[in-house]
C-alpha positions as CSV (number, residue, x, y, z in Angstrom):
1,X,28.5,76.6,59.9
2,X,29.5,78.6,63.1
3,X,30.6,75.1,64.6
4,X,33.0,75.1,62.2
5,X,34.6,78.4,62.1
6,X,34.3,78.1,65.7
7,X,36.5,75.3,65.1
8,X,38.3,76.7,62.6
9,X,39.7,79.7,65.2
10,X,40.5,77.2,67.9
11,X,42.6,75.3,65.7
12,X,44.8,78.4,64.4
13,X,45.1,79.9,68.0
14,X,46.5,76.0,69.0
15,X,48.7,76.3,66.1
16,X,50.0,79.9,67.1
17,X,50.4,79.2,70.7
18,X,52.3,76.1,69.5
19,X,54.2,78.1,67.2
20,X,55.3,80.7,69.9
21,X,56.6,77.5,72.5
22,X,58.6,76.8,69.5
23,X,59.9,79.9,68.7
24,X,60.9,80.3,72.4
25,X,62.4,76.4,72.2
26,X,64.6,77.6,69.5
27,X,65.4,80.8,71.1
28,X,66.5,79.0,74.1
29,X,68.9,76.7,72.0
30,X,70.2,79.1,69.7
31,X,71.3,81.4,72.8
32,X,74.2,78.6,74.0
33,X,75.3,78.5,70.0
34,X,78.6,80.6,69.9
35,X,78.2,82.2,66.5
36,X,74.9,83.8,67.8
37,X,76.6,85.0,71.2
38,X,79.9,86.6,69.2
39,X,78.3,87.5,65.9
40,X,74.3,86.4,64.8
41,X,72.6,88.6,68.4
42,X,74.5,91.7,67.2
43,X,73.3,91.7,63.5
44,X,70.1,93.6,63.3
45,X,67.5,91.4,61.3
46,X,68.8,88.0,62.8
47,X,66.4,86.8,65.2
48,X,66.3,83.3,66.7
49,X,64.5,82.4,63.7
50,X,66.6,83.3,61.1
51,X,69.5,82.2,63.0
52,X,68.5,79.0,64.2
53,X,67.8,78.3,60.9
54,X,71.5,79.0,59.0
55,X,73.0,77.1,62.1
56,X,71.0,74.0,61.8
57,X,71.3,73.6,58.1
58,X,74.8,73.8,58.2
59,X,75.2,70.9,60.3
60,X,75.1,68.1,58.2
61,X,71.8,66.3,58.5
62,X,73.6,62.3,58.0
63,X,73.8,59.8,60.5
64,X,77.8,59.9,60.7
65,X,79.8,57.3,62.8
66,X,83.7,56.5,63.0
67,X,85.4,53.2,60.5
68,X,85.7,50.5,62.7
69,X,89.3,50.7,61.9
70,X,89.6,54.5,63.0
71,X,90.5,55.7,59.6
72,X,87.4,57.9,58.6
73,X,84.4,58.6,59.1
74,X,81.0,57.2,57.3
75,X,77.6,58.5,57.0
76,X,74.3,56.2,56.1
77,X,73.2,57.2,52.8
78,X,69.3,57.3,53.0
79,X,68.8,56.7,49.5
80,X,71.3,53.2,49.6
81,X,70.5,51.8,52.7
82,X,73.8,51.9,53.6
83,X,76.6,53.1,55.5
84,X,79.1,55.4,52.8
85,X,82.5,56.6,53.6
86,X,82.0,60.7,54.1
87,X,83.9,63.3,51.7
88,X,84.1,65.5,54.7
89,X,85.5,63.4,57.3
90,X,89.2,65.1,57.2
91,X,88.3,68.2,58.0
92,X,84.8,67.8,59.7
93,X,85.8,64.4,62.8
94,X,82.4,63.6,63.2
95,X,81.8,67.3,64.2
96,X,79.4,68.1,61.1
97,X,79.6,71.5,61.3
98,X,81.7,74.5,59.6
99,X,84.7,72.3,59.7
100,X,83.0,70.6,56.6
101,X,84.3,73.5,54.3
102,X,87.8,74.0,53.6
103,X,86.8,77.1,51.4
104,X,83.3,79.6,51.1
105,X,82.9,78.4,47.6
106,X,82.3,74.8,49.1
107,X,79.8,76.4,51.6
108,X,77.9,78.3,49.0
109,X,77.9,75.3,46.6
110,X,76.2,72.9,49.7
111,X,73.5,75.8,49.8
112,X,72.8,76.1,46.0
113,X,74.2,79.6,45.4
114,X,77.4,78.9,43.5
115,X,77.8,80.2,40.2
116,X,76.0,77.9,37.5
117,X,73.6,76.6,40.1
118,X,70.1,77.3,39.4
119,X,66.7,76.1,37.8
120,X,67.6,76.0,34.2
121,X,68.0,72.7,32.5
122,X,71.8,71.0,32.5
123,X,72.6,72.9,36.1
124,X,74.2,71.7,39.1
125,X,70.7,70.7,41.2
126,X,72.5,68.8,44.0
127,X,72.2,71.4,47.0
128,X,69.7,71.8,49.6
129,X,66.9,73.6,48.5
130,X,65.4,74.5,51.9
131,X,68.2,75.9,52.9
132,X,68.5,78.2,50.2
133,X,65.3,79.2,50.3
134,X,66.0,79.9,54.0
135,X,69.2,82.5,53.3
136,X,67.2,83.9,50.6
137,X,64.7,84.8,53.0
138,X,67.7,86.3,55.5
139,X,68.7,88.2,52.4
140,X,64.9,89.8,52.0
141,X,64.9,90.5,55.8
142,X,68.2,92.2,55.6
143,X,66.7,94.6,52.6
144,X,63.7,95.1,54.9
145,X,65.2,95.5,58.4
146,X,69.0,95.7,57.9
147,X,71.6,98.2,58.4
148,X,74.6,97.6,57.5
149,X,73.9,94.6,55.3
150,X,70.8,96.6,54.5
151,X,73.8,99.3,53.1
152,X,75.4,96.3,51.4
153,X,71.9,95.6,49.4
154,X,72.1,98.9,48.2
155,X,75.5,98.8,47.1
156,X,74.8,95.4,45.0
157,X,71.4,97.2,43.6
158,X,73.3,100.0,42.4
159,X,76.0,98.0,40.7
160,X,73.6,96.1,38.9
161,X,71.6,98.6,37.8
162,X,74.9,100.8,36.8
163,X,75.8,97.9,34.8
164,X,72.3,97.2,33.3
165,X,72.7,101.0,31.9
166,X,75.8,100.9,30.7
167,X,75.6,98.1,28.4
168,X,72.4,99.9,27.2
169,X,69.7,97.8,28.4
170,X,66.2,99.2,29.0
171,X,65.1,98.4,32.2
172,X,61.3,97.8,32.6
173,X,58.9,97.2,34.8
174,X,58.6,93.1,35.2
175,X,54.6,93.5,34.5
176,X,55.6,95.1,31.4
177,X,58.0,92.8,29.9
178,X,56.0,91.2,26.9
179,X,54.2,87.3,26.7
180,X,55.3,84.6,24.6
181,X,52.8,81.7,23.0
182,X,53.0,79.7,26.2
183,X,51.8,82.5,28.5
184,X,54.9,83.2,30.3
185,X,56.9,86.6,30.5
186,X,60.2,86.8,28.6
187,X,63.0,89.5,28.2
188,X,63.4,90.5,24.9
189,X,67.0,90.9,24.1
190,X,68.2,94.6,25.3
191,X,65.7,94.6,28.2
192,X,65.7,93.8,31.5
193,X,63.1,94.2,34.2
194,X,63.6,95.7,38.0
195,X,62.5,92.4,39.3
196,X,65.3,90.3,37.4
197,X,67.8,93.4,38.9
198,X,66.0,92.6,42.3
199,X,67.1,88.6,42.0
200,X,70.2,89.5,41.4
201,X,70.7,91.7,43.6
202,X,69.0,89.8,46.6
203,X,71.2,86.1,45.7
204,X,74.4,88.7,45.9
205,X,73.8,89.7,49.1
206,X,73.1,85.9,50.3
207,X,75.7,84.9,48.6
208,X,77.9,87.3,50.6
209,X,76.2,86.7,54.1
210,X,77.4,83.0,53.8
211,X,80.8,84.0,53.2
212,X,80.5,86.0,56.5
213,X,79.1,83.0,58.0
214,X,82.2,81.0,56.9
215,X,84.1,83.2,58.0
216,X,83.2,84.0,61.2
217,X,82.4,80.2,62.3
218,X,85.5,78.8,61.4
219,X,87.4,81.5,63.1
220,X,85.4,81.2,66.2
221,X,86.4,77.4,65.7
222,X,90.2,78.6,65.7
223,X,90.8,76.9,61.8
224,X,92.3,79.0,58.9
225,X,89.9,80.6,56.5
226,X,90.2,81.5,53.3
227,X,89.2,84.3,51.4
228,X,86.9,83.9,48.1
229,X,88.0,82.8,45.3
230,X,86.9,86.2,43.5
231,X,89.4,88.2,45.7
232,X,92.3,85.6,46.4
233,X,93.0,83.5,43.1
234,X,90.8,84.8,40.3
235,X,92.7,87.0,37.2
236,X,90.7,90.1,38.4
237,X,91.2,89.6,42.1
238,X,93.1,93.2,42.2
239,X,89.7,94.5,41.2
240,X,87.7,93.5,43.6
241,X,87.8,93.6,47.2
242,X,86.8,91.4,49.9
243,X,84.1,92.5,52.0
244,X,84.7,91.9,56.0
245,X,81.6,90.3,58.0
246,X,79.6,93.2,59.4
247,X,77.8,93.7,62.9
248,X,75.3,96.3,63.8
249,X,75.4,96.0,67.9
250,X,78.4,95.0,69.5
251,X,76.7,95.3,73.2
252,X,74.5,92.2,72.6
253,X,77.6,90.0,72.0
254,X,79.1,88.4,74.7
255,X,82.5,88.0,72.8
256,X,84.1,89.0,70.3
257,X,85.8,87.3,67.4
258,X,89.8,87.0,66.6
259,X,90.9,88.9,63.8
260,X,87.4,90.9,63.1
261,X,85.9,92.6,66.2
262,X,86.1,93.0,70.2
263,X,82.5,92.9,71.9
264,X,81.9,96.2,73.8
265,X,83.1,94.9,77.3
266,X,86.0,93.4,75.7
267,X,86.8,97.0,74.5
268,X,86.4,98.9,77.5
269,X,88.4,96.3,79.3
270,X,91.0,97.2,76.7
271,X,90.6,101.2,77.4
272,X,90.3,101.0,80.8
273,X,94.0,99.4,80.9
274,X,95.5,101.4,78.7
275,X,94.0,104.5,80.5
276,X,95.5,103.7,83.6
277,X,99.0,103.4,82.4
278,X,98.8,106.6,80.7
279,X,97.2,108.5,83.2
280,X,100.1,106.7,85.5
281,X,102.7,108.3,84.0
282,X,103.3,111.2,82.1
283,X,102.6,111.0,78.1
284,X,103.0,113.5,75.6
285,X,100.4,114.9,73.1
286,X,100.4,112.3,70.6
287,X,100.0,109.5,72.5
288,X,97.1,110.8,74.5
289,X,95.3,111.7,71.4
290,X,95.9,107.3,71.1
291,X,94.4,107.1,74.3
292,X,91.7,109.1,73.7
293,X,90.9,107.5,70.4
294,X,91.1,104.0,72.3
295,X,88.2,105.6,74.4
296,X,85.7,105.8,71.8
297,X,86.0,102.6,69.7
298,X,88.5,99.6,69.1
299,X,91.5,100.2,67.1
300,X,90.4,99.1,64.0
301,X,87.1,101.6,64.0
302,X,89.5,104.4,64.9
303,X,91.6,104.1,62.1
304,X,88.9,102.5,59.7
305,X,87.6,99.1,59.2
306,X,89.3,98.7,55.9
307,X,92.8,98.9,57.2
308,X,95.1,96.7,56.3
309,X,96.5,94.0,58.6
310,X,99.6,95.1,58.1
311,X,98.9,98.5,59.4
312,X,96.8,97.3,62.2
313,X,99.7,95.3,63.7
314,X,101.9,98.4,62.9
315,X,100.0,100.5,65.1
316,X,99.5,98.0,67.7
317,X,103.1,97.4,68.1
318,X,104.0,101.3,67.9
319,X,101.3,101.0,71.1
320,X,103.2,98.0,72.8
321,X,106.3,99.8,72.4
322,X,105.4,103.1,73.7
323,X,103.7,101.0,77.0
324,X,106.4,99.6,77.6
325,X,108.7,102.5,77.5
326,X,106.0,104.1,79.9
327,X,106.2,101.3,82.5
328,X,110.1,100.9,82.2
């Protein structure tokens, strides 16, 4: 018997130092992705885990090649045997990443978190379930670890819980919800448990973190990007409002991304140049109280991060303006 426990404990410390030259494998590859250098490394709660995880399952996993005629692309269907023409191939060229999606909606469907996909008979069951499991597990993190996603959580868990009271549900502890003839836990109509709240509350936040991730990749990608469907098209899109990609440390990004954030040295190249030229030339009042926001954060944290675009490019040009007038 102590030959094999002996045993037993050399195999699991193999297995965990093989697990931590993996870990450090991935970490190594993740590090040259760009969504982990200009968004992922400043999110707190994304490790190299995590992360490596969401970039790899986005690529699409086919075999793809180019039509011998040059118009398409075609990936080898495992299940056929055979090579298929590809869905994708206008927007993705053989690339097989983010440039697969035209919209988030199409991302969160590939996953298996759209609306009316789930386990219940009759549902939509085509997705990856690996990967979802995977961004439900980023979801859990961010509740553990987060910040501001971890703020996000709350915000979702409060809504849903709002709700649940307002409609006049009881909501009960899941080990108190009662058993039916088979054995398995049921909610009788006007209840709802904290663990069903929980689900909800926990696919949300997913379901939002991939909308970030669409976002942000295909901007980093330079193509257009579109905002849900929710906020954009939908008959109640004036209430509801879309919710930017967040990031916790901009110092561990190397770069920033267009239209969303500056990283920190990208910011205090910014202030630095617009310090000199006021402190060049004479300025009055208001515009050093510009200058000296500009010394704290970027332009969209001074003014708050739910400006308006319209207002951010107001201000920027009231800024180019009053440089040049400066210089002149």
């Amino acid at each position: 018997m102590d030959a094999v426990i002996s045993g037993m404990r050399e195999t699991a410390r193999k297995l965990e130092n093989h697990e931590e030259e993996a870990l450090k494998h991935v970490k190594n590859l993740v590090k040259k992705h760009p969504l982990w250098n200009r968004w992922l490394a400043g999110v707190t709660g994304m490790g190299p885990a995590l992360s490596g995880g969401l970039i790899a399952w986005t690529y699409c996993g086919n075999k793809c090649r180019e039509k011998s005629g040059g118009d398409g692309y075609e990936r080898y269907d495992q299940q056929a045997k055979k090579w298929k023409e590809c869905p994708y191939w206008e927007d993705c060229q053989g690339e097989r990443d983010m440039r697969r999606f035209d919209t988030p909606s199409a991302y969160k469907k590939y996953v298996g978190l759209a609306p009316g996909m789930g386990k219940k008979q009759g549902q939509d069951h085509r997705y990856r379930h690996d990967f979802k499991t995977h961004v439900l597990k980023i979801a859990e993190q961010f509740r553990r670890q987060g910040k501001q996603y971890r703020m996000l959580y709350e915000q979702f868990s409060k809504k849903y819980w709002t709700r649940a009271r307002n409609r006049g549900e009881d909501i009960v502890s899941s080990k108190n919800l009662p058993v039916d003839d088979n054995g398995n836990k049921y909610e009788p109509e006007g209840v709802v448990s904290e663990g069903h709240l929980e689900r909800l509350t926990l696919r949300k936040l997913a379901q939002t973190f991939l909308i970030h991730t669409y976002d942000v990749w295909r901007r980093i990608l330079g193509l257009p990007v579109k905002e849900p469907w929710i906020t954009s098209r939908s008959p109640d899109a004036e209430k509801h409002r879309y919710l930017k990609p967040r990031v916790d440390d901009k110092s561990k990004i190397k770069e920033g991304v267009p239209g969303l954030w500056k990283s920190e040295r990208e910011v205090n190249v910014e202030n630095e140049r617009l310090k000199d030229i006021l402190d060049e030339h004479g300025v009055d009042a208001e515009l050093n109280t510009v200058r000296n926001a500009f010394d704290e954060n970027s332009l969209e944290e001074v003014f708050g991060a739910d400006l308006s675009k319209s207002a951010v490019g107001e201000i920027r040009e009231i800024l180019k303006q009053e440089e040049a007038a400066i210089t002149n």
